[in-house]
C-alpha positions, 0 to 999 in steps of 0.5 A, a space after each residue: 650707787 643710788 642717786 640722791 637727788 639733794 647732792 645732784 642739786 647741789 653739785 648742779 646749782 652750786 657748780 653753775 654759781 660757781 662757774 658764773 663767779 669764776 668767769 665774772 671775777 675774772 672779767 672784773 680783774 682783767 678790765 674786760 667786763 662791759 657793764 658796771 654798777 647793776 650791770 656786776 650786782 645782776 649776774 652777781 646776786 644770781 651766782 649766789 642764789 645758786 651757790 646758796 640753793 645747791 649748799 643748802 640742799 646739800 644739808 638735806 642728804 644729812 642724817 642731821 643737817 644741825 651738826 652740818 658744821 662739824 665737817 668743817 673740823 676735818 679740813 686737814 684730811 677731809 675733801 668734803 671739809 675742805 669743800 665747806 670752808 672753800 664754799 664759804 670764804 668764798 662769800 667774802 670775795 663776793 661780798 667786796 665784788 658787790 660793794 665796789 659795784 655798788 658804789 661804783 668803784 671800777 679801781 684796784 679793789 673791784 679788780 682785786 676781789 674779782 680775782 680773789 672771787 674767782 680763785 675761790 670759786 675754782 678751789 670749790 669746784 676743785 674740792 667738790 671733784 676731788 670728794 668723788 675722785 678720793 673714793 677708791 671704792 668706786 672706780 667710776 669716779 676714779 677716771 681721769 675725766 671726772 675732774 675736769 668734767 666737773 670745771 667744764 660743767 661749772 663754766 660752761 652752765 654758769 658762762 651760758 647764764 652770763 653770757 644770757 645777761 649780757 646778750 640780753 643787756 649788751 647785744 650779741 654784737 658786742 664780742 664773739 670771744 665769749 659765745 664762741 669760747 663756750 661753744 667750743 667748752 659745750 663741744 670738748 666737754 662732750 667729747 670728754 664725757 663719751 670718753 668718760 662712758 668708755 671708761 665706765 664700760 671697760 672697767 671689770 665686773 663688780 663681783 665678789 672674787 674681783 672685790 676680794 681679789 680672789 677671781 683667779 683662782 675661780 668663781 666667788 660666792 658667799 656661803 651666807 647671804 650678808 643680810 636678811 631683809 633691806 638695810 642702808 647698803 643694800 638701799 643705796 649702794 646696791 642700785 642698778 640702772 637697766 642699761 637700755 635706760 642708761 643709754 637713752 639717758 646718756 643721749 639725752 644728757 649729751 643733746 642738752 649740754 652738748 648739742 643744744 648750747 652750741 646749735 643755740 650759741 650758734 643760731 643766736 649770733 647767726 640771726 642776733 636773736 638774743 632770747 636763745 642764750 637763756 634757753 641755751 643757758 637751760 639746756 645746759 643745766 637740764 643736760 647736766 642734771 641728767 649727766 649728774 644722775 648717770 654719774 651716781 646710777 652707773 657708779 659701782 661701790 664694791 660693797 654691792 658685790 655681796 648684797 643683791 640689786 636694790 633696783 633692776 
């Protein structure tokens, strides 16, 4: 599949804000975050202009942005309208999280919205990963590592940026719960991901007797070339990615969101040198954007078995 990079930004952007509301709400409604006031409107407001950045690039992929909102309609069969309306309501427990934060109220109802926040955020994310695990013309994206792959990315890039504020804010001192529980996150969500490249290797060759199901009884070619000049398909579903460039791109992807989180959790709280959780918080969205284009250039539709590469 060819890469938009409208959709990479979006599942990127909004994946963190998303994963920065999931961990606030829920520190919120369990009574254990430390700050109050502008200490809850901060990481707050910044989740939301990711969220609004990634869903406002995602229109950009359209063939008519304006008409954006008749996806909405499909919810009854539709991940992608189901994601809309999840990304929308969500907003409104955000909204109440920010107006009990900003008269100071600390009561039921911060606790409240905080859990309806990070409810929303998770059903989200849910509805974004399962738009991908719902194409049966793709076996890359029909793993079973690709759903939680896609919870892990949005907590741990949205926890490193909360964690950047309140170790910017609140010291490193403060608990080591948190640090130390995104570490671990950066290291599984490695280790599934390599898992999840194993995969993709095993899976069969995307040929015309395999789409057809006719690879038993010989080789299949077409008589007739489908087309004869570009069209749409062979544009974005006839991409190939050189596998010597595939493979130095999946290191680098795993040195930003693996190795370079958890040496920075690491370093930060070993020296208390604070100015190493955003940088931290950057290398996980850098490695992610990587792992995200890798997740579309490696990607295989069937449809490409009857049309030439676009790209070698």
């Amino acid at each position: 599949m060819k890469p938009a990079l409208s959709v990479i930004f979006f599942t990127v952007m909004s994946g963190a804000g998303y994963g920065l509301w999931c961990l606030l709400g829920l520190a919120l409604a369990t009574g254990v975050y430390p700050l109050s006031g502008t200490g809850v409107l901060v990481p707050l407001d910044f989740g939301f202009v990711l969220v609004s950045a990634g869903l406002l690039a995602s229109t950009f992929h359209l063939g008519r942005p304006g008409r954006a909102w008749r996806a909405l309609s499909q919810w009854r069969s539709s991940w992608l309208s189901r994601e809309g309306i999840a990304s929308l309501l969500t907003y409104l427990p955000m909204l109440a999280v920010a107006g009990f934060a900003f008269i100071g109220h600390a009561g039921i109802g911060l606790r409240v919205a905080g859990a309806l926040l990070a409810l929303g955020a998770l059903a989200t994310i849910l509805c974004t990963a399962n738009i991908y695990r719902s194409l049966k013309t793709i076996a890359a994206w029909r793993t079973r590592q690709v759903l939680p792959l896609y919870f892990m990315f949005a907590l741990l890039s949205g926890g490193l940026w909360l964690w950047a504020w309140l170790a910017l804010t609140t010291g490193l001192a403060m608990s080591l719960a948190f640090p130390l529980a995104l570490l671990g996150l950066a290291i599984v969500a490695a280790v599934i991901k390599v898992d999840h490249w194993k995969c993709v290797d095993a899976l069969p060759a995307n040929t015309a007797g395999h789409a057809t199901g006719l690879d038993t009884l010989g080789r299949v070619r077409a008589f007739e070339g489908p087309v004869t000049e570009e069209s749409y398909l062979t544009r974005e579903m006839a991409f190939v990615l050189a596998r010597k460039h595939g493979a130095r791109l999946r290191r680098i992807a795993l040195a930003l969101f693996g190795l370079a989180p958890a040496l920075g959790i690491a370093a930060a709280l070993a020296s208390g040198a604070a100015w190493l959780a955003p940088i931290a918080a950057l290398a996980a969205i850098a490695g992610v954007f990587v792992e995200r284009w890798l997740f579309f250039a490696e990607a295989r539709h069937v449809v490409a078995a009857f049309f030439p590469p676009a790209q070698a």
